[in-house]
C-alpha positions in Angstrom: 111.0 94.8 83.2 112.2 97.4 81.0 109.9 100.1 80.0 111.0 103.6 77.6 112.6 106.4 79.7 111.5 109.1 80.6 108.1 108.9 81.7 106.8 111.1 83.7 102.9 111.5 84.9 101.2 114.4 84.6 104.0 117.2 83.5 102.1 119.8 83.1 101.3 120.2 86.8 103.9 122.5 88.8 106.3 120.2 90.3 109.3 123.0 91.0 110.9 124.1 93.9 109.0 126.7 95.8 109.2 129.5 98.3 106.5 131.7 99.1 107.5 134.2 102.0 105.3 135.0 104.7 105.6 135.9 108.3 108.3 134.9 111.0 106.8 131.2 110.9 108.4 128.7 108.7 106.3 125.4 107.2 109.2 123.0 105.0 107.1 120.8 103.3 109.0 117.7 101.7 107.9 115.8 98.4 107.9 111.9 98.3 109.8 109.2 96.8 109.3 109.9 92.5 106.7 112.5 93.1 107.5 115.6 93.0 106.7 118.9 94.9 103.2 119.2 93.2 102.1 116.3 96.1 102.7 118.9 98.6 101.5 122.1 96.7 97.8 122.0 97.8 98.8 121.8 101.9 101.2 124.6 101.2 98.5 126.7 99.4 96.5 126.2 103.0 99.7 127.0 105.0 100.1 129.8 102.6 96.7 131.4 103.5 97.7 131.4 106.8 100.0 133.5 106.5 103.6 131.9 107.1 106.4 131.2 105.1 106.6 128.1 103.0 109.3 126.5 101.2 109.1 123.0 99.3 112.6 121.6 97.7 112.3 119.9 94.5 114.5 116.2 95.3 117.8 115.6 93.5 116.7 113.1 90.7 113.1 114.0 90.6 111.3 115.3 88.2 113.5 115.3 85.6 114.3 111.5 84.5 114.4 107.7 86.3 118.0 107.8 85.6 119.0 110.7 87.0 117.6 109.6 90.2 119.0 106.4 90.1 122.6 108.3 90.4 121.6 109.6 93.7 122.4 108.8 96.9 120.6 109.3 99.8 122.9 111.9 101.3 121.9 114.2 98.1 118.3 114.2 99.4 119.7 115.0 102.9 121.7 117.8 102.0 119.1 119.4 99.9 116.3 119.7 102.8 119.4 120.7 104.8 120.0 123.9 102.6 116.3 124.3 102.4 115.7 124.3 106.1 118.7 127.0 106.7 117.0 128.9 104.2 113.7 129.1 106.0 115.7 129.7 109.5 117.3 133.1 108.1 113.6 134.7 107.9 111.5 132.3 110.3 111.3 132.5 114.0 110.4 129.0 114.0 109.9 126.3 111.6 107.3 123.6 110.9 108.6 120.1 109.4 106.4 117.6 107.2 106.2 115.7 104.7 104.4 112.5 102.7 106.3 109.5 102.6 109.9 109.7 102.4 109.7 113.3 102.8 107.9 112.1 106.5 111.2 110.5 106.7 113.3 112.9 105.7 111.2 115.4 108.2 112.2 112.9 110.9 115.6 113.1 109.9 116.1 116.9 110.4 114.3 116.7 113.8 116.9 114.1 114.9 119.7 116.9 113.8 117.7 119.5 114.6 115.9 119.8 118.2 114.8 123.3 117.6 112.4 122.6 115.1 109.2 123.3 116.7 107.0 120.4 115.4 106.7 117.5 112.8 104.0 116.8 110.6 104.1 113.2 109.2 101.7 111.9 106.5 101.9 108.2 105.4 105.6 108.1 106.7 107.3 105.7 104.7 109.5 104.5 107.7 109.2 101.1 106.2 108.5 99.6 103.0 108.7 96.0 102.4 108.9 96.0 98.8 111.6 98.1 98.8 114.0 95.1 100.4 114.5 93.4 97.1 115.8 96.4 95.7 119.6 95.6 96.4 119.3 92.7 94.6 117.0 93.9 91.2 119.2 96.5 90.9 121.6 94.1 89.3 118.8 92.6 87.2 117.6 95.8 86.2 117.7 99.3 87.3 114.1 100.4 86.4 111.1 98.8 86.9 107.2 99.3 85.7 105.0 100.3 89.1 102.5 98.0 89.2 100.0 99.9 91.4 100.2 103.0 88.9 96.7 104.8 87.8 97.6 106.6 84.8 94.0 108.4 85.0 95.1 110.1 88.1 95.6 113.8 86.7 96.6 115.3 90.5 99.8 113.7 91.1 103.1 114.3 89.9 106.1 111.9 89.2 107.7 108.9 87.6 105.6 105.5 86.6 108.2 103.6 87.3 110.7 102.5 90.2 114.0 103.2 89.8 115.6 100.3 91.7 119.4 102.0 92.5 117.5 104.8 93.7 115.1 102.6 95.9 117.9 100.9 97.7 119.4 104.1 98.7 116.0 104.9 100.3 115.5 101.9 102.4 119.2 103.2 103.6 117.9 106.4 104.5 114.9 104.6 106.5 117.2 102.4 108.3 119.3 105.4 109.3 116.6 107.3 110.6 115.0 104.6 112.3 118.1 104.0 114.2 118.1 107.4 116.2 114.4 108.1 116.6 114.7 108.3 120.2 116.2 111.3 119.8 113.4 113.1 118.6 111.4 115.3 121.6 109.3 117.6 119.2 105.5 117.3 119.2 104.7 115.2 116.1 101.1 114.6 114.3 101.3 111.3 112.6 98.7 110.6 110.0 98.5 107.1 108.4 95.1 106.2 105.2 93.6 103.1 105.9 94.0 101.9 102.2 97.7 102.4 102.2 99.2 99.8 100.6 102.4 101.3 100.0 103.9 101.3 103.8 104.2 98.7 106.5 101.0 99.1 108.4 102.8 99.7 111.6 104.8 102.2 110.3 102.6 104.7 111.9 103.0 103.1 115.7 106.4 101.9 115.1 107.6 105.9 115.0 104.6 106.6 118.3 106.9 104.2 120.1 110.0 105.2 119.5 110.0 109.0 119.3 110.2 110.7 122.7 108.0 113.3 122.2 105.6 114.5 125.0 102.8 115.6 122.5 102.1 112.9 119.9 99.4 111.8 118.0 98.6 108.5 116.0 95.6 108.8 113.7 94.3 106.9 110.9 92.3 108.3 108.2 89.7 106.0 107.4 89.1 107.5 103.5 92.6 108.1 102.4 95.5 105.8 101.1 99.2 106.6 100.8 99.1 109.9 98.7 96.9 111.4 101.1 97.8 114.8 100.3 96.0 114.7 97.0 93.1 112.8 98.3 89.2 113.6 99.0 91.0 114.1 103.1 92.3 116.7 102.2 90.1 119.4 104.0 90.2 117.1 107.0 94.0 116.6 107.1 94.8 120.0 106.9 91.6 121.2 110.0 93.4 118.3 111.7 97.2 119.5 111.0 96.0 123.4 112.1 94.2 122.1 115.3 97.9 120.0 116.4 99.6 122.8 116.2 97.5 125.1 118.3 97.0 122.5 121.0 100.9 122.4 121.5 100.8 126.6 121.1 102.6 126.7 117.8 100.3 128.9 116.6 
């Protein structure tokens, strides 16, 4: 279904990169999949307030137009959280990786590459979609299609009303490459998965508990919240909840 381009929800909210320096320790906080950094801005504004350093890339192809992303590839994602996280490592001590949906998958990504990172925070981690496996084929059909599950009275969130479909395939290969080497992950991870997500496979949450060979993890479902849980009425909760992991593995 073809719709007019661009359309972007919200765009007065701030959706730009940001980096707000703190002290020696470093929280990267990744966007998700259309959104753009404005999804992440009110955790960081907690994070903030405690003091450390915190840094959120704004995604090749988001926030500017459906098309734009649809000429990405999933490498250009990679590379720009990898540029962001060396940035954060020349003034932190330590950093802190999360992120909401595909940024929970790119966070998993840069643990695999990175075992120094002290811990992961993971909210509604888009590990698996299964909407997102007809994309190789719409693509052909058409690139861009309407989301169906849009609320265009929703004045918090950021990003495009639409799915661009080139862009979607290139994330379901980003989730199978990260799927492949969770094993390799050993750093204590907080998983937080909404009850009314309908966006994920519901067993995305346990699906990365399994695999990931972390000694501290933690599975929890939050019975109020659904996939954009960082703009939610949770919010308060996620981020007592987020603070509390990282104390009990002596983070902070």
């Amino acid at each position: 279904m073809k719709t007019k381009l661009p359309i972007i929800q919200n765009p007065q909210l701030e959706g730009n990169t940001f980096y707000w320096q703190g002290n020696a320790t470093g929280v990267l906080l990744l966007h998700g999949f259309t959104a753009t950094t404005a999804e992440v801005r009110l955790l960081a504004n907690a994070f903030k307030k405690l003091g450390f350093t915190v840094s959120a890339p704004l995604m090749p192809g988001h926030g500017t137009t459906p098309q734009e992303l649809n000429a990405c590839k999933f490498s250009d994602w990679l590379e720009c959280v990898e540029s962001a996280y060396d940035q954060l490592k020349k003034s932190c001590t330590r950093v802190i990786v999360g992120g909401e949906s595909m940024g929970a998958v790119l966070s998993l990504y840069l643990a695999e590459q990175h075992p120094e990172i002290s811990a992961l925070l993971l909210y509604s981690p888009a590990i698996r979609v299964d909407s997102l496996k007809f994309a190789p084929f719409l693509k052909y059909i058409t690139p861009i299609i309407n989301k169906v599950n849009n609320d265009p009275l929703d004045t918090s969130w950021q990003g495009y009303t639409v799915y661009p479909l080139k862009a979607a395939h290139e994330f379901g290969k980003l989730q199978r490459v990260v799927r492949t080497d969770l094993g390799t992950i050993h750093q204590p991870a907080l998983i937080l998965q909404g009850i009314h997500d309908e966006t994920i496979d519901k067993q995305s949450g346990q699906m990365i508990l399994k695999n990931i060979h972390s000694e501290y993890k933690s599975l929890q479902c939050l019975s109020e919240s659904g996939h954009v849980m960082l703009l939610g009425e949770e919010l308060e909760l996620i981020i007592r909840t987020s603070v509390q992991f990282l104390n009990s593995v002596d983070i902070l």
